[in-house]
C-alpha positions as CSV (number, residue, x, y, z in Angstrom):
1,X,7.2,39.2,188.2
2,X,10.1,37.0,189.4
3,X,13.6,39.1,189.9
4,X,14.1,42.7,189.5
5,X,15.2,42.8,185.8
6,X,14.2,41.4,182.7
7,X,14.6,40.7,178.9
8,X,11.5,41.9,176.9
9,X,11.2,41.6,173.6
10,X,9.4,41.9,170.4
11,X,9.7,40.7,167.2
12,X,7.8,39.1,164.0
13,X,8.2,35.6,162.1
14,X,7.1,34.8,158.5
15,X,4.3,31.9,158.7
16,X,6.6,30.3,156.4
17,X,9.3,29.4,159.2
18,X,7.0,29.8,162.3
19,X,6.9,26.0,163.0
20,X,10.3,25.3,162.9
21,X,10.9,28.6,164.7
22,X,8.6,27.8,167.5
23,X,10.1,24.2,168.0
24,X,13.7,26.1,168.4
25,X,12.2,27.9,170.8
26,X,10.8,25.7,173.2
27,X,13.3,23.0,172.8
28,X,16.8,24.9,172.3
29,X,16.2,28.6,172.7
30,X,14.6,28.9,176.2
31,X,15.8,25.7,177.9
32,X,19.7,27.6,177.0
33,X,18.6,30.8,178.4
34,X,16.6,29.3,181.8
35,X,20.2,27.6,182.2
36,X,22.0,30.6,182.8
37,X,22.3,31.7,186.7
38,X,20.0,34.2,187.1
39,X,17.4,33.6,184.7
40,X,14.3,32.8,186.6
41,X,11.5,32.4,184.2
42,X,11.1,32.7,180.4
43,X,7.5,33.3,178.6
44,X,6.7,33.4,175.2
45,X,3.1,35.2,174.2
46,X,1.5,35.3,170.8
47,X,-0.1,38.2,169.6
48,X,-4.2,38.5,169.9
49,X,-4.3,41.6,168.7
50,X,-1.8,44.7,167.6
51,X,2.3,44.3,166.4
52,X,3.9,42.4,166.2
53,X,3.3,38.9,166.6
54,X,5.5,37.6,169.8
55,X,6.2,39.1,172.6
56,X,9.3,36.9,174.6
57,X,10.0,38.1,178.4
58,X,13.0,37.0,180.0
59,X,12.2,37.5,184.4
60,X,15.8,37.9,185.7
61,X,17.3,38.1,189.4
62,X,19.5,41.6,188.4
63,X,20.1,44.1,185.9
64,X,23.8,42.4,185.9
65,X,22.2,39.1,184.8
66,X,21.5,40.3,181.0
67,X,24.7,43.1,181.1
68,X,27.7,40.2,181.1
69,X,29.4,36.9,182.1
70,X,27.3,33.9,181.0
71,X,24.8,35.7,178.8
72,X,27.0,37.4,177.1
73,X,28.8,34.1,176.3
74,X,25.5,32.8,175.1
75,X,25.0,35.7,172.7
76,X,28.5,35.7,171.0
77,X,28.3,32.4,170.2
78,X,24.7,31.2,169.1
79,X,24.4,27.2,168.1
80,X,23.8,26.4,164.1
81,X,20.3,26.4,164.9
82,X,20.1,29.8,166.5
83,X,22.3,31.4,163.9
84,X,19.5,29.5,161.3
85,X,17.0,31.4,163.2
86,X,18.3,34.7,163.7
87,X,17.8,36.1,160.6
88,X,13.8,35.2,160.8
89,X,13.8,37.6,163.7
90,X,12.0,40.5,161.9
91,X,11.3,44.3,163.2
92,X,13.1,43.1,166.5
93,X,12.4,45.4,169.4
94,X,14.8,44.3,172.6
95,X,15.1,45.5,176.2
96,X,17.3,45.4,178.7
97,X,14.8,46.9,181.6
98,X,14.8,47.2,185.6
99,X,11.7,46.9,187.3
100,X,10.4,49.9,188.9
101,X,7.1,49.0,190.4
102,X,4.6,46.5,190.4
103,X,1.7,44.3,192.1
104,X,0.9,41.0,191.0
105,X,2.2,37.7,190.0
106,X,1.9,34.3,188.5
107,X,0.8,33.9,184.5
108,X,-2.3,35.4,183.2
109,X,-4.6,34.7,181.0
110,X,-4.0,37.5,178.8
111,X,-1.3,40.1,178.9
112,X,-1.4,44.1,177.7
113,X,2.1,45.3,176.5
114,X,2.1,49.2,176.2
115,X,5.6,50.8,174.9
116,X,5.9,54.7,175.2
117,X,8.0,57.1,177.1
118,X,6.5,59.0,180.2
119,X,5.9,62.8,180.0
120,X,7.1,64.2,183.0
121,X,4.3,65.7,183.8
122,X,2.6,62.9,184.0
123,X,4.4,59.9,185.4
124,X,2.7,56.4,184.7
125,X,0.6,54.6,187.1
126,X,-0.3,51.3,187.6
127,X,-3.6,49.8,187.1
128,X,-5.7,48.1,189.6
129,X,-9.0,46.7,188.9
130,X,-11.3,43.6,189.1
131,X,-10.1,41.3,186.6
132,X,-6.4,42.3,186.7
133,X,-3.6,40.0,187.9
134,X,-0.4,42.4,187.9
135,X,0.8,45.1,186.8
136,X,4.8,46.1,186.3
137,X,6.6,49.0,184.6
138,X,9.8,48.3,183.1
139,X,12.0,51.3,182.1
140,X,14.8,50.3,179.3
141,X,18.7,50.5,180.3
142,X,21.6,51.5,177.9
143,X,23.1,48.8,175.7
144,X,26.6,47.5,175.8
145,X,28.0,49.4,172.9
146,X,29.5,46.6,170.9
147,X,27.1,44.6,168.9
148,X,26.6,40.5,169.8
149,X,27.1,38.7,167.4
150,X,22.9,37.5,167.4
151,X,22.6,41.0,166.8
152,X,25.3,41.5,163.8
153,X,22.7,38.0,162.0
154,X,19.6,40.1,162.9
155,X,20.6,43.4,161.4
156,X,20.6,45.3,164.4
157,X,17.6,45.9,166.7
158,X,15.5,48.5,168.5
159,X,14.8,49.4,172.1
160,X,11.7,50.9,173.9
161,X,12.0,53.3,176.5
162,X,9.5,52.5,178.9
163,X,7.7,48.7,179.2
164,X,4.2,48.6,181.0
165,X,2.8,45.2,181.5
166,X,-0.3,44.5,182.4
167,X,-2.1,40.6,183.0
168,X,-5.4,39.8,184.0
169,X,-7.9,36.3,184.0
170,X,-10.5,38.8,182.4
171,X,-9.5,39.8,178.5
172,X,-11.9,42.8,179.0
173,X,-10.0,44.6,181.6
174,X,-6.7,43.7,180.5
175,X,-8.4,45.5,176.9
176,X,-9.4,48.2,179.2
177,X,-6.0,49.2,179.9
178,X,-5.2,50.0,176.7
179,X,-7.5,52.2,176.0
180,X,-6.1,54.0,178.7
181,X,-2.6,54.2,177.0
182,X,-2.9,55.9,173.7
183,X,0.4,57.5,173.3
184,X,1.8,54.4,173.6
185,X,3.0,51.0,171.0
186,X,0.0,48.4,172.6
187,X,-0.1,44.6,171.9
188,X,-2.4,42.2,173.4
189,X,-1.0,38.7,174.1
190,X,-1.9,35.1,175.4
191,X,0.8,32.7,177.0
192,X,2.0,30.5,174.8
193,X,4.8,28.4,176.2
194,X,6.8,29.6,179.7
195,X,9.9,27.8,181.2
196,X,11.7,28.1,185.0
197,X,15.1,26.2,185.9
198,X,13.2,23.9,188.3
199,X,11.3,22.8,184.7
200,X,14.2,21.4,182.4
201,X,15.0,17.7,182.8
């Protein structure tokens, strides 16, 4: 994972509006976000199996990236497309989170999410096997308490507690984890489009 903080989100889109909200993505969502200091790399997985169908990770230099100044600005005052999208945004799960340990880089071929919150007698560990890529744990920071205005057009959205994510060139052992993790909200997920600064035009 690039940076020490990150973005990660989940949500759903109706297949209705999934092709226009994919093209948003790629051309005007991400490319705005990688253009903010800070933002080092932006991925965009689709579900293989479990809920829901995207997972979007934002890979940040600092937990004061994604907490003020020019994302902030970004979020108050989305563009006529975003504020078209918003609403499509469905059973929206976001994260401000720190990273707290990890191994690995680069993008795998397929990537576990698990979301849960540790029992303290039992803190989380990371996986390492044969197959395997990286693995990072996340763990979710308070929210600024005024709503952004994407937020007020989505309805309002929910946080996990704790993120583990998991990659790996072998879908087996990145399936393996999970069944490792069963007091945890799992979602298995294949790159679909990523994006760095040194990428835009």
């Amino acid at each position: 994972m690039l940076g020490r903080a990150a973005v990660a989100m989940w949500w759903n889109v109706a297949p209705e509006v999934r092709a226009e909200w994919e093209d948003w993505h790629t051309r005007e969502h991400m490319p705005e976000r990688l253009g903010i200091p800070g933002f080092l790399r932006g991925t965009r997985w689709v579900a293989e199996s479990g809920e829901p169908s995207y997972f979007i990770c934002y890979e940040v230099a600092n937990l004061a990236t994604i907490t003020g100044g020019a994302y902030l600005e970004h979020l108050n005052n989305p563009t006529p497309w975003s504020r078209r999208m918003m609403p499509h945004h469905l059973n929206m799960v976001r994260s401000l989170c720190v990273l707290r340990s990890g191994w690995g880089g680069g993008l795998p071929r397929t990537l576990a999410t698990v979301r849960f919150s540790p029992r303290p007698d039992a803190p989380p560990k990371l996986p390492q096997r044969k197959g395997l890529t990286g693995a990072h744990l996340l763990e979710s920071q308070p929210m600024p308490g005024v709503q952004t205005a994407e937020q007020k057009i989505r309805g309002g959205d929910t946080t996990a507690d704790w993120v583990l994510l998991v990659g790996g060139y072998d879908v087996e052992s990145v399936k393996s984890v999970l069944e490792s993790q069963p007091d945890g909200i799992a979602g298995l997920y294949r790159p679909a489009y990523s994006l760095t600064p040194n990428d835009k035009p």
